[in-house]
C-alpha positions as CSV (number, residue, x, y, z in Angstrom):
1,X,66.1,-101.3,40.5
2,X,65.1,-104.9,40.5
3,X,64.7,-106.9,37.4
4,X,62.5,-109.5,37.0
5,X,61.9,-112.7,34.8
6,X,58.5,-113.9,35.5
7,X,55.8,-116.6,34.0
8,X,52.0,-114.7,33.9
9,X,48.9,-116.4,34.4
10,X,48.5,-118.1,31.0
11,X,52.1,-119.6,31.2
12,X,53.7,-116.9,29.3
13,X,57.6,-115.7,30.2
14,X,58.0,-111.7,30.5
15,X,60.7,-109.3,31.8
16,X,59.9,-106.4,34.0
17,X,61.0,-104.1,36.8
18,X,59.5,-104.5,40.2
19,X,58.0,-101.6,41.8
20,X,56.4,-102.2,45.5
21,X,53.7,-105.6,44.7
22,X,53.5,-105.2,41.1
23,X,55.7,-105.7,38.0
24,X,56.2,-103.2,35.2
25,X,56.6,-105.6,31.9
26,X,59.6,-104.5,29.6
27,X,60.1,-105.7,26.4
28,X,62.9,-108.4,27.3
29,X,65.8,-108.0,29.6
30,X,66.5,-104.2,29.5
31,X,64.3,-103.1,26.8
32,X,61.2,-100.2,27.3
33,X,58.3,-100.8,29.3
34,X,55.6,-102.2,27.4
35,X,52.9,-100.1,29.5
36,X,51.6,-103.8,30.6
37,X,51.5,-104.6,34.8
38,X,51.5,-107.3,36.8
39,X,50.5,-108.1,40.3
40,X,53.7,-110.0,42.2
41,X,50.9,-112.4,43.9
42,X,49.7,-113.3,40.3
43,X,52.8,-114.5,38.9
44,X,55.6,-116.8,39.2
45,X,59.4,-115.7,39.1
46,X,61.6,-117.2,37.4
47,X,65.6,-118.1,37.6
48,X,66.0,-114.0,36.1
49,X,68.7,-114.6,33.6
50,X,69.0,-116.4,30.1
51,X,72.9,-117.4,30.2
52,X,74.9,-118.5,27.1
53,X,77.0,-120.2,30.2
54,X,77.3,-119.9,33.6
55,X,80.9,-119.0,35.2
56,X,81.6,-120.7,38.8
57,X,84.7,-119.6,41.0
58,X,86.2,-122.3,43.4
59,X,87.7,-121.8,46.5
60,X,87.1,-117.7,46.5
61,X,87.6,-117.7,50.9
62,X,89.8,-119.0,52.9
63,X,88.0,-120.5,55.4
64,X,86.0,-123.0,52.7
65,X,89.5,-123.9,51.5
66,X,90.2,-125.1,55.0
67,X,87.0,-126.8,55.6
68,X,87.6,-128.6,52.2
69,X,91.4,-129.0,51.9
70,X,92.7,-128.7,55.6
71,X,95.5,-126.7,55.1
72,X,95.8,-122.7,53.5
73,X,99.9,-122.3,53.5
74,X,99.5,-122.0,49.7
75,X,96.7,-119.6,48.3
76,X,95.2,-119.7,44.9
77,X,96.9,-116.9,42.7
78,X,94.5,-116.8,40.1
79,X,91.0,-117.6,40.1
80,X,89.9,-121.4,39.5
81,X,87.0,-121.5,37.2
82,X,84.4,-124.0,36.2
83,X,81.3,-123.7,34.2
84,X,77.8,-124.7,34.3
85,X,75.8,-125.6,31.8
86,X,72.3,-123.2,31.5
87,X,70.1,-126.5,31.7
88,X,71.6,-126.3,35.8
89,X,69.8,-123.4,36.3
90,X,66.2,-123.8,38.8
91,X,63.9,-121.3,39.5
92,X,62.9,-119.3,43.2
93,X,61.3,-121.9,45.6
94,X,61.6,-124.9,43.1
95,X,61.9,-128.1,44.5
96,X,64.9,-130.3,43.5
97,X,64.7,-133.7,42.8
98,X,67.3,-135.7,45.3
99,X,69.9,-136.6,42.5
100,X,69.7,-140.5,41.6
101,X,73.8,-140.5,41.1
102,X,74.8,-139.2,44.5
103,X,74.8,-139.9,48.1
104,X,76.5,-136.9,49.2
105,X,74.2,-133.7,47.7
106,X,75.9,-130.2,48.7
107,X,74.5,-127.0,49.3
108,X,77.2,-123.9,48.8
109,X,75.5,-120.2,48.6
110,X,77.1,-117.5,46.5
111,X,76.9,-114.0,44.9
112,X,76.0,-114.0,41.3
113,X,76.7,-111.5,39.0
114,X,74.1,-111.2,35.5
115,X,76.5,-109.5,32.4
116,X,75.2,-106.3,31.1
117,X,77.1,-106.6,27.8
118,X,79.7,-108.2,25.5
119,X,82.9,-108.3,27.6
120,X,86.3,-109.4,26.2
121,X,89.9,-108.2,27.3
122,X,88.6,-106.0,30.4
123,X,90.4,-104.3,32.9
124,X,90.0,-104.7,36.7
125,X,89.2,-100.9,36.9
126,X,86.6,-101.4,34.0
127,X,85.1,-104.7,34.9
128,X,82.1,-103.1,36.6
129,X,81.2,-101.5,34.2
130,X,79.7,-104.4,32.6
131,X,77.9,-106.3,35.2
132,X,74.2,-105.7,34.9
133,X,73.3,-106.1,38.2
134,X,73.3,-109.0,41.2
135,X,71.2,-111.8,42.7
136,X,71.6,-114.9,44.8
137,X,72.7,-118.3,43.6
138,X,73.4,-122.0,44.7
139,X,75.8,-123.9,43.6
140,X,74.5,-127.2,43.8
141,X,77.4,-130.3,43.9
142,X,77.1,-134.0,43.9
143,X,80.3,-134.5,46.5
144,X,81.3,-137.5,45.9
145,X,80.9,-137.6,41.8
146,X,83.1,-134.4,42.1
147,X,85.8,-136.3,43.8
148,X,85.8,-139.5,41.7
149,X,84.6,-138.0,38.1
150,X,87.5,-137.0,35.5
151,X,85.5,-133.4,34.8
152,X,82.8,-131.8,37.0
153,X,80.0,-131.9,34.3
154,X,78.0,-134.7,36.6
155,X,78.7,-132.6,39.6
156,X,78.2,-129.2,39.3
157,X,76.2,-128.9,35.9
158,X,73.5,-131.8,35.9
159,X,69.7,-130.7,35.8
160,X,68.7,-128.2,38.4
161,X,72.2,-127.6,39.7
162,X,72.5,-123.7,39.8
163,X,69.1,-121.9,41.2
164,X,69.4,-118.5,40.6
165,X,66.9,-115.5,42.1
166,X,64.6,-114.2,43.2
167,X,65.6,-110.9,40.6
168,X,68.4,-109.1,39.8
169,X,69.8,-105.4,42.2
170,X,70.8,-103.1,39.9
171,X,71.9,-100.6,42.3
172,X,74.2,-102.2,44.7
173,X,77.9,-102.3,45.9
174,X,79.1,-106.0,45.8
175,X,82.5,-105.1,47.8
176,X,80.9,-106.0,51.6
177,X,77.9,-107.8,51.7
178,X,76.6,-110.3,54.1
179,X,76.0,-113.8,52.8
180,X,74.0,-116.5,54.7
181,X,72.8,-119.6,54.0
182,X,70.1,-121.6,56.0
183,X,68.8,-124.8,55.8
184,X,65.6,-125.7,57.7
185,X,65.9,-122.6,59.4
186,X,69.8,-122.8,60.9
187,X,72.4,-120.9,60.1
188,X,75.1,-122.6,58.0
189,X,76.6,-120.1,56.6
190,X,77.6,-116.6,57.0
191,X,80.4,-114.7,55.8
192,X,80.7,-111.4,53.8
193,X,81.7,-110.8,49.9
194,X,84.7,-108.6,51.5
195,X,85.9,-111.7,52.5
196,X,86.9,-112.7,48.8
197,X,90.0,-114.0,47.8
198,X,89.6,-112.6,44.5
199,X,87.2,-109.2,44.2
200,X,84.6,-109.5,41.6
201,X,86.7,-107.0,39.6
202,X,89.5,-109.3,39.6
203,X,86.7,-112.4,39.0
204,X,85.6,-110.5,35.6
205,X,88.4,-109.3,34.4
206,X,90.3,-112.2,34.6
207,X,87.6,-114.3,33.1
208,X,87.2,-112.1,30.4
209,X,91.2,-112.3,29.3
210,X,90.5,-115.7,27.6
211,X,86.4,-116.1,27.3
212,X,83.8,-113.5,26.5
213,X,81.1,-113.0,28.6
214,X,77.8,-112.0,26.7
215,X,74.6,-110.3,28.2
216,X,72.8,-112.1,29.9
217,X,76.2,-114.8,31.2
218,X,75.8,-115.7,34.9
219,X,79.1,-115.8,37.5
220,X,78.8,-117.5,40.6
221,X,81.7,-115.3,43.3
222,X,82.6,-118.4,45.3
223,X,80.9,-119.8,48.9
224,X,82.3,-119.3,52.1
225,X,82.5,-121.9,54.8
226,X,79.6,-124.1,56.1
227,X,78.4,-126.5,53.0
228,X,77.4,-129.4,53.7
229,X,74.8,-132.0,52.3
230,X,70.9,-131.4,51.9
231,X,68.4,-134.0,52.4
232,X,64.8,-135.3,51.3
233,X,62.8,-132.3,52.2
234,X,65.0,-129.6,53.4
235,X,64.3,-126.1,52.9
236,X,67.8,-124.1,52.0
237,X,67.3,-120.2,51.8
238,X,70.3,-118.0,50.9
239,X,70.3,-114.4,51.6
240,X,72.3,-111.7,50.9
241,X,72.4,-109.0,51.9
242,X,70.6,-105.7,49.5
243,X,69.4,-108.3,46.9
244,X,66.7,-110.3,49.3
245,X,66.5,-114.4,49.7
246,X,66.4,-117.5,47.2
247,X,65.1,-120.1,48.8
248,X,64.9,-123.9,47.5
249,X,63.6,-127.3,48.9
250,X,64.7,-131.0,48.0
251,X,62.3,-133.3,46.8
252,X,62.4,-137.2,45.7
């Protein structure tokens, strides 16, 4: 099943469930169907989540820790965590104002996972169990505020940071997928979620020891090799594989 959050014709945000080229409107996130459709060429999707806070896993594969770092003799043993704020997230096929406080604007494409319900003190074997379902994320980053700034709020969580979409997968195995990025049609990235330091069981579970995730939350899995800086008027796409492509450009 793919959720949807979605502006109508009059400017009004829903929730619904696509089926083929139209949306079936629910009453919020998971609630009934409201009897109301939608045409999917009549309305405009939004970022499909409404986080409390959005969870962001660094260095989650091997071969980004060597394009960043140089060296992999010494392997995270737990995840590294961040957060975003939820005024980072954009919208499928926004355009993204060039940030005035950086010269060095990454791109890094990720598996996202949206929270299905309250989650505190989970298992590994459990975590699953509470993940709603899946989309495709950026994690924006101002490069060079990240290296000289005491915290990462200016890098990772300014305005328009996190673009999130097209919908949410319900039905889908996260274990292998295929992750690619593009920008202006080349392949930057590609890689697969298998290729995870940490599974997303792990991810949750861990998380969850020390913060709880309500519905609705947002975790970003970690990017694989091949980030590297967007310009005025690039077009990045991620896609992954079973949930579809999120796709972005970069504006003044």
């Amino acid at each position: 099943m793919r959720i949807a959050r979605f502006m109508d014709g009059k400017g009004i945000v829903r929730w619904g469930v696509m089926e083929e080229e139209e949306i079936k409107e629910t009453k919020g996130l998971k609630g009934p169907y409201t009897g109301e459709k939608y045409p999917l060429k009549g309305v405009r999707l939004l970022a499909p989540a409404e986080p409390t806070k959005i969870v962001c896993v660094g260095k989650n594969y091997v071969d980004h820790i060597e394009e960043m770092d140089g060296e992999v003799d010494q392997l995270p043993k737990e995840p590294g965590l961040f957060l975003k704020a939820p005024n980072a997230l954009a919208d499928p096929g926004e355009v993204i104002p060039y940030p005035h406080f950086t010269n060095e604007f990454h791109y890094e494409g990720e598996l996202a996972v949206v929270i299905a319900k309250p989650m505190r003190m989970v298992s590994d074997e459990e975590a699953l169990n509470y993940v709603l379902g899946y989309t495709c994320a950026f994690d924006l980053t101002a490069r060079d505020a990240q290296r000289k700034d005491l915290q990462w709020i200016r890098a990772k969580s300014a305005d328009k940071f996190c673009p999130l979409g097209p919908w949410i997968e319900t039905d889908l195995d996260p274990t292998d997928l295929g992750i690619k990025t593009e920008v202006n049609g080349q392949v930057r990235q590609n890689s697969r979620t298998s290729l995870m330091i940490f599974s997303l069981k792990k991810i949750l579970s861990f998380t969850s020891s020390f913060m709880t995730l309500l519905p609705g939350d947002v975790v970003l899995t970690g990017t694989p090799s091949g980030v590297g800086e967007l310009h005025v008027g690039d077009v990045a796409a991620v896609t992954i594989e079973g949930i579809g492509t999120l796709q972005i450009s970069v504006g003044h």
